[in-house]
DSSP file (Angstrom, degrees, kcal/mol; ACC not computed):
  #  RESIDUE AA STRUCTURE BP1 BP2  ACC     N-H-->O    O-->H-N    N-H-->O    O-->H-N    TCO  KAPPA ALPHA  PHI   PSI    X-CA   Y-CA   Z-CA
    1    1 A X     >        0   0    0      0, 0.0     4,-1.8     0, 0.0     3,-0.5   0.000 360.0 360.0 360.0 -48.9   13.3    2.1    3.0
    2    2 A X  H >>  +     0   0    0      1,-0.3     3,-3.1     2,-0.2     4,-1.4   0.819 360.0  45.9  -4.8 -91.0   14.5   -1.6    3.8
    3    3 A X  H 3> S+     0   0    0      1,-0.3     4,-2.0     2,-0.2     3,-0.5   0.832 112.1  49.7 -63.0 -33.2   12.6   -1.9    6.7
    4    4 A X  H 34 S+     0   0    0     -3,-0.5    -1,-0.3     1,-0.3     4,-0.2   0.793 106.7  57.4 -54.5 -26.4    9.3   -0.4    5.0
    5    5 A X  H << S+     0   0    0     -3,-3.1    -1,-0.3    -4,-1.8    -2,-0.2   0.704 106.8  51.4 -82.6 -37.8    9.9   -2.8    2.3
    6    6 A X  H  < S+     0   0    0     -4,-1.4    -2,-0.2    -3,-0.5    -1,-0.2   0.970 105.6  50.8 -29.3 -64.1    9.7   -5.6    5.1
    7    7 A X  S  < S+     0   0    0     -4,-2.0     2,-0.3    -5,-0.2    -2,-0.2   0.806  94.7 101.0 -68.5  -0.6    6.7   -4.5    6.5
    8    8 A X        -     0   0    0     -4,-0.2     2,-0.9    -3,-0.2    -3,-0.0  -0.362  59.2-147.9 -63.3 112.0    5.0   -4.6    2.5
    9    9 A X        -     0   0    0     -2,-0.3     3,-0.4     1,-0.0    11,-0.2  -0.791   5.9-136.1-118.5 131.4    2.9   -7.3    1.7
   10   10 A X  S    S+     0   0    0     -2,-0.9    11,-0.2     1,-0.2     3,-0.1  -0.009  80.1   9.2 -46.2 123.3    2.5   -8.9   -1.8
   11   11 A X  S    S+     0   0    0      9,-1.3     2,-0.7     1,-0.2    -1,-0.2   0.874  83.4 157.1  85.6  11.6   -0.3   -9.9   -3.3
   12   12 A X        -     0   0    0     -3,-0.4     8,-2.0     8,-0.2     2,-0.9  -0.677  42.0-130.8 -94.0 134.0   -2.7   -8.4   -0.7
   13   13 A X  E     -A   19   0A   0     -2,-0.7     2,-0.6     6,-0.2     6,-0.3  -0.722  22.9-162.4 -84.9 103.9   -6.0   -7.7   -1.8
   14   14 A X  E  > S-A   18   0A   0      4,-3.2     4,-1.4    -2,-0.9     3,-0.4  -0.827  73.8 -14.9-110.8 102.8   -7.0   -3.8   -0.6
   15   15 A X  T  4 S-     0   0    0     -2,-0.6    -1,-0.2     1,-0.2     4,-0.1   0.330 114.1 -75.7  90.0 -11.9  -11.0   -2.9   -0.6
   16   16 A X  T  4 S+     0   0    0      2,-0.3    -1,-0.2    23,-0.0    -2,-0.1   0.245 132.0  71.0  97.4   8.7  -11.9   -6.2   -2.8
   17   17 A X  T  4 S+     0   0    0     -3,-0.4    22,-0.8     1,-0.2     2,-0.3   0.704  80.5  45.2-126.6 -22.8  -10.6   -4.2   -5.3
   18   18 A X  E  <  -A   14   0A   0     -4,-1.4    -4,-3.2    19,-0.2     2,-0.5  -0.952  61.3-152.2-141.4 148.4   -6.7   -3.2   -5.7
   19   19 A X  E     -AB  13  36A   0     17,-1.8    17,-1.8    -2,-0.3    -6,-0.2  -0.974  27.3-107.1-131.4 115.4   -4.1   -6.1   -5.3
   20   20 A X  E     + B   0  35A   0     -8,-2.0    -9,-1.3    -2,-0.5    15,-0.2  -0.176  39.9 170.2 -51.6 131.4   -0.6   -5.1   -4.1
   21   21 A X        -     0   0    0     13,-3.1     2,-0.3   -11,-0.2    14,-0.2   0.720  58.3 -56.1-104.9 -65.3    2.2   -5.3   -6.9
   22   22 A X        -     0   0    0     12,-1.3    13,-0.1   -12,-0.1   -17,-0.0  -0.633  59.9 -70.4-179.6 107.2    5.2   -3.7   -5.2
   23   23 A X        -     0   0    0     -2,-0.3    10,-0.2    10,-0.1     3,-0.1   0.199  22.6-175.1 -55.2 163.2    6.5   -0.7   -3.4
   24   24 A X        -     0   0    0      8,-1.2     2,-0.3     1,-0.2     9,-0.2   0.887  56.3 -55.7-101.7 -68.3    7.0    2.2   -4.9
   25   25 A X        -     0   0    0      7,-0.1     7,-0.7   -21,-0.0     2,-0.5  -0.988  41.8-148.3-159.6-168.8    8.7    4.6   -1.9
   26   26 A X  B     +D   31   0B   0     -2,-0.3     2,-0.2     5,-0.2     5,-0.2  -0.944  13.2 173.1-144.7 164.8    8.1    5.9    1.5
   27   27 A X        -     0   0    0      3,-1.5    -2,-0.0    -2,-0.5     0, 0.0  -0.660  56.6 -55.8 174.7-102.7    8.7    8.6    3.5
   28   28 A X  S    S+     0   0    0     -2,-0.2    22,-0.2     1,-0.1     3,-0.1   0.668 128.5  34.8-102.6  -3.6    7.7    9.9    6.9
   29   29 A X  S    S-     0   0    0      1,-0.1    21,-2.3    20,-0.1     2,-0.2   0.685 126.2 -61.6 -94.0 -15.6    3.7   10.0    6.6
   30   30 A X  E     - E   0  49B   0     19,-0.2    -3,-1.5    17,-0.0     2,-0.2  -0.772  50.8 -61.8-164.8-174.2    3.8    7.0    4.6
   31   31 A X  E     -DE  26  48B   0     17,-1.0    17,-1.3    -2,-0.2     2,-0.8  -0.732  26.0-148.1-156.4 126.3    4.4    4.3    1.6
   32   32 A X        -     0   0    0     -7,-0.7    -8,-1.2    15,-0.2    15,-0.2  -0.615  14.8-167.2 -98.6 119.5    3.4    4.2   -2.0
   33   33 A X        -     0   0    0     -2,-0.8    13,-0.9    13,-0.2     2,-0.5  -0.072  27.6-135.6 -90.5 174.8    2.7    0.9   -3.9
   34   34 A X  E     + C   0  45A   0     11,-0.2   -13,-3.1     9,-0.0   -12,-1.3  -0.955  45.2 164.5-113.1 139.4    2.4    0.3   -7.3
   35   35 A X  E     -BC  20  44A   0      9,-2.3     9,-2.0    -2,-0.5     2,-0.5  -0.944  31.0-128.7-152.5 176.5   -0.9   -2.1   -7.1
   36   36 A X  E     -BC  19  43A   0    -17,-1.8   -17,-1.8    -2,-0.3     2,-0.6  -0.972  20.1-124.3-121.5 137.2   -3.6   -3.3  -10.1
   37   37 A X  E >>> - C   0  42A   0      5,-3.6     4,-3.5    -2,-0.5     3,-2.5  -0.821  20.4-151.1 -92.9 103.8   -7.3   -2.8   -9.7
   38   38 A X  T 345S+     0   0    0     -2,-0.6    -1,-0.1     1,-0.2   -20,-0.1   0.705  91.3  52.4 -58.0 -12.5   -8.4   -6.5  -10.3
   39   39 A X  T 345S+     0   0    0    -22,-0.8    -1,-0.2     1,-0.1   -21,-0.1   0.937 121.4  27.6 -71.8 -28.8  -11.8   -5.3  -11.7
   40   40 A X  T <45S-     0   0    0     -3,-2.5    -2,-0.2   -23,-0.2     3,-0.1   0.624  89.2-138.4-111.6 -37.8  -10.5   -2.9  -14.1
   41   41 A X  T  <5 +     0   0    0     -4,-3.5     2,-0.4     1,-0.3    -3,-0.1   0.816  66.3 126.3  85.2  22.9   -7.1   -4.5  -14.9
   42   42 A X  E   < -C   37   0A   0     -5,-0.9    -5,-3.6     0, 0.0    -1,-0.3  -0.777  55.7-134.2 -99.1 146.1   -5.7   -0.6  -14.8
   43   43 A X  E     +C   36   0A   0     -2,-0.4     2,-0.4    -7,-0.3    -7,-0.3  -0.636  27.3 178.6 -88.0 170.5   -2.5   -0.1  -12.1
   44   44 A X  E     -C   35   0A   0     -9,-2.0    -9,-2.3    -2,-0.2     2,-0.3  -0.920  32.8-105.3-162.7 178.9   -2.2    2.4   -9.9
   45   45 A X  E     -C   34   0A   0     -2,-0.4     2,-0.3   -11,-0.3   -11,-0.2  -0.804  34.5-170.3 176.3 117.7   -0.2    4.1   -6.9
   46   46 A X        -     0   0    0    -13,-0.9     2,-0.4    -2,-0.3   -13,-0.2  -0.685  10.2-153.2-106.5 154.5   -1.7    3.7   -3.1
   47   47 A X  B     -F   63   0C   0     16,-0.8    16,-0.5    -2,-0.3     2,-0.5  -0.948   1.5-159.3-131.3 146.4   -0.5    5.5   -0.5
   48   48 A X  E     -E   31   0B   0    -17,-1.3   -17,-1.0    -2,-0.4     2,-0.3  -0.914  17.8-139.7-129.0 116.8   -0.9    3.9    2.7
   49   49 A X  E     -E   30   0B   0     -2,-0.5     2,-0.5    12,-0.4   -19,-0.2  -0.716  15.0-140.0 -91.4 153.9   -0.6    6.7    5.7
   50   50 A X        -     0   0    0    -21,-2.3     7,-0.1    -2,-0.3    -1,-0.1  -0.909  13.9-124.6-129.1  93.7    1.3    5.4    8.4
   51   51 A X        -     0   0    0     -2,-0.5    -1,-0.0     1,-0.2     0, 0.0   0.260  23.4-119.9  -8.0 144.6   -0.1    6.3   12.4
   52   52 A X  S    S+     0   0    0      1,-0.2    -1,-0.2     2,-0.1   -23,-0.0  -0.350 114.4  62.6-106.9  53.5    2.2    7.8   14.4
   53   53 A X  S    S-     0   0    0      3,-0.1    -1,-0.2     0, 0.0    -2,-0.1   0.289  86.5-153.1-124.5 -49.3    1.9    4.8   17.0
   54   54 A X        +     0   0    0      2,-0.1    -2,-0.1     3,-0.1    -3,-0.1   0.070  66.7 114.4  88.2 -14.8    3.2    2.9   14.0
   55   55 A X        +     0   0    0      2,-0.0     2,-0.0     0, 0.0    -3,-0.0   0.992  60.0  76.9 -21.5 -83.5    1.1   -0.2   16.0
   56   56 A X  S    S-     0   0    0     -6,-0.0    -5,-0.1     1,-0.0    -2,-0.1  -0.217  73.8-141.6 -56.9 127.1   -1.8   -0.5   12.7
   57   57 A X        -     0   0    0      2,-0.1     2,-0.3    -7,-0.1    -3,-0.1  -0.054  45.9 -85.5 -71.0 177.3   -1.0   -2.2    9.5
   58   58 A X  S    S+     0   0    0      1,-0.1     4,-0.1     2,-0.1    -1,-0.1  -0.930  96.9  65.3-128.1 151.1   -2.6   -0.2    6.6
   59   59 A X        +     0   0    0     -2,-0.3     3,-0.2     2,-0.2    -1,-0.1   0.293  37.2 146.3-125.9 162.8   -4.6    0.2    5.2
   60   60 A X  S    S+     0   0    0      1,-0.8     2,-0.2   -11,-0.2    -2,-0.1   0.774 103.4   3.7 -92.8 -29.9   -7.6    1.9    8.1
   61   61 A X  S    S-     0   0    0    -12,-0.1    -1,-0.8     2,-0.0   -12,-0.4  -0.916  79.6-151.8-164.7 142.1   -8.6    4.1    4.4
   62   62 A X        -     0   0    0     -2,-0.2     2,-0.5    -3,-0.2   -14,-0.1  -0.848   6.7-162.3-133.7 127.7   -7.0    3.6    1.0
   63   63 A X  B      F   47   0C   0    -16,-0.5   -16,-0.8    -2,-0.4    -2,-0.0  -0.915 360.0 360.0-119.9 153.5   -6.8    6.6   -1.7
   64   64 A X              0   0    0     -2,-0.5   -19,-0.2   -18,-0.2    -1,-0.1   0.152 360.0 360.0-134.5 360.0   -6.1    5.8   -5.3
């Protein structure tokens, strides 16, 4: 998880809408963050699916 926790970045604004807090976990499809939706002030759990090129940041498409 180290290295997933590298690639994570804080404080990123996802969709104009959800702002990264802090991951959550990973595991081989993916990683889920704990993030706030700045409109609504509610938090919530992303998962960000992770290409199997592993090339492309996430997110391409964001589920809440």
């Amino acid at each position: 998880m180290d290295s997933m926790r590298k690639q994570f970045d804080q404080d990123l604004l996802l969709d104009g809408r959800y702002q990264t807090l802090s991951p959550l976990n990973h595991g081989s499809f993916g990683m889920v963050f704990l993030a706030k939706n700045v409109k609504t002030d509610a938090t919530v759990a992303i998962k960000c699916i992770i290409k199997s090129s592993g090339s492309d940041t996430c997110p391409t498409a964001i589920a809440v």
